[in-house]
C-alpha positions in Angstrom: -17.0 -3.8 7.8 -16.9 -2.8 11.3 -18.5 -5.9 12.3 -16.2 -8.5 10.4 -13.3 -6.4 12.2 -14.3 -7.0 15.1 -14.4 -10.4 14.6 -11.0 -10.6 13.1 -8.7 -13.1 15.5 -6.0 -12.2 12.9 -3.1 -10.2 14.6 -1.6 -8.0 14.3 -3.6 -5.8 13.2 -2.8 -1.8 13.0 -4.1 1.2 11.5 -2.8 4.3 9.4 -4.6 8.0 9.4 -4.2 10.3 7.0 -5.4 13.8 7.5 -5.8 16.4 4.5 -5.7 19.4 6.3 -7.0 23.0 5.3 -9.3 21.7 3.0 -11.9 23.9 4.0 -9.6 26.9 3.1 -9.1 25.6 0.0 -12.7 25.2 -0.7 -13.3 29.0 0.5 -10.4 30.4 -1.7 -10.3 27.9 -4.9 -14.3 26.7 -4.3 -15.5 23.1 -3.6 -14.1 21.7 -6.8 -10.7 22.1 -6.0 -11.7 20.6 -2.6 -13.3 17.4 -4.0 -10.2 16.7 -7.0 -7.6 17.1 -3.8 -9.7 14.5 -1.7 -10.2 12.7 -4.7 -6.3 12.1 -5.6 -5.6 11.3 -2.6 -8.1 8.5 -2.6 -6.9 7.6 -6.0 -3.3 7.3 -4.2 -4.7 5.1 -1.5 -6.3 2.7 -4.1 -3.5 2.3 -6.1 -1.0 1.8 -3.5 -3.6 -0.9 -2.0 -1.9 -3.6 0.0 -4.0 -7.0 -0.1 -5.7 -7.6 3.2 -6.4 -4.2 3.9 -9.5 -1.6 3.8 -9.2 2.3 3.1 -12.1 4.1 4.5 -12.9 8.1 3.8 -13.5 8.3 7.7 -14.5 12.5 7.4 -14.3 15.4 4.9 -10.8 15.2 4.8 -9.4 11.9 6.7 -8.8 8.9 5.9 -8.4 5.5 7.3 -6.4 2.6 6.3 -6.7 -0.8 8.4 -4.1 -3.4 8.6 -4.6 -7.0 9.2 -1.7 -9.5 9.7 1.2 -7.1 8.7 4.3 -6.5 11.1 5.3 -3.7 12.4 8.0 -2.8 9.8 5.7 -3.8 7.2 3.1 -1.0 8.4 6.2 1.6 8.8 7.3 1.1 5.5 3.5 1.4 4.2 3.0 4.5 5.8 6.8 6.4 4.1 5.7 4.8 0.8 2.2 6.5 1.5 4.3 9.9 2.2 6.0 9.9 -0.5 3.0 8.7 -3.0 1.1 11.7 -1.1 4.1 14.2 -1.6 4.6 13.5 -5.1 0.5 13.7 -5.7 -0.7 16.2 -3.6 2.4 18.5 -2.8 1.1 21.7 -5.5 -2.9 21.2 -3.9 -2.9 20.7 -0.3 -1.1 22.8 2.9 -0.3 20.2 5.0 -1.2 16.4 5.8 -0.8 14.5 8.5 -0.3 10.6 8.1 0.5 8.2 11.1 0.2 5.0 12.1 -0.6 3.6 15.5 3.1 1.7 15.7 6.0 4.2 14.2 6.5 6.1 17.5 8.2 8.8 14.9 4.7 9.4 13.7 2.5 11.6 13.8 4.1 14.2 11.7 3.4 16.5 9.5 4.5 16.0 6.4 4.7 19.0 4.9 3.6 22.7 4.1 3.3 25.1 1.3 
């Protein structure tokens, strides 16, 4: 999709990140299983909190990318809280610590929170 980004003349256009972190300790202590169902409920999170005229990409073991086109800059900050939250609620239990942030919300990047 790179390409048909690239030719996008659609503005703006912005991007958030999402970070799982410490999921290589959680694969040395609970084993690659517990890895892979963290990674994948928070893809599952992603996909159902989809927003039309965007793309999630699994950018790395543990990051994720989600690219905006033709949403404002509210519209992106609010996407990225309800993302926090959704994350939060999903993931809170599994993961240490995740960092989300968008390229527009100067409040961001933060971590959003550790166990």
């Amino acid at each position: 999709k790179i390409k048909e980004w690239d030719d996008n003349v659609i503005y703006p256009q912005a991007f958030v990140i999402i970070d799982l972190n410490n999921i290589k300790d959680i694969n040395d202590s609970h084993g690659h299983e517990e890895g892979d169902t963290i990674i994948k409920k928070a893809a599952s999170t992603l996909i159902v909190n989809q927003e039309p005229n965007t793309d999630i990409i699994r950018t790395d073991g543990n990051e994720f990318l989600v690219y905006m086109v033709g949403y404002s800059e509210k519209d992106v900050i609010s996407y990225t809280r309800k993302i926090y939250k959704e994350l939060k609620k999903n993931l809170t239990k599994e993961c240490r610590n995740v960092l989300i942030f968008n390229n527009l919300d100067r409040n961001y990047p933060r971590i959003l929170w550790k166990n």
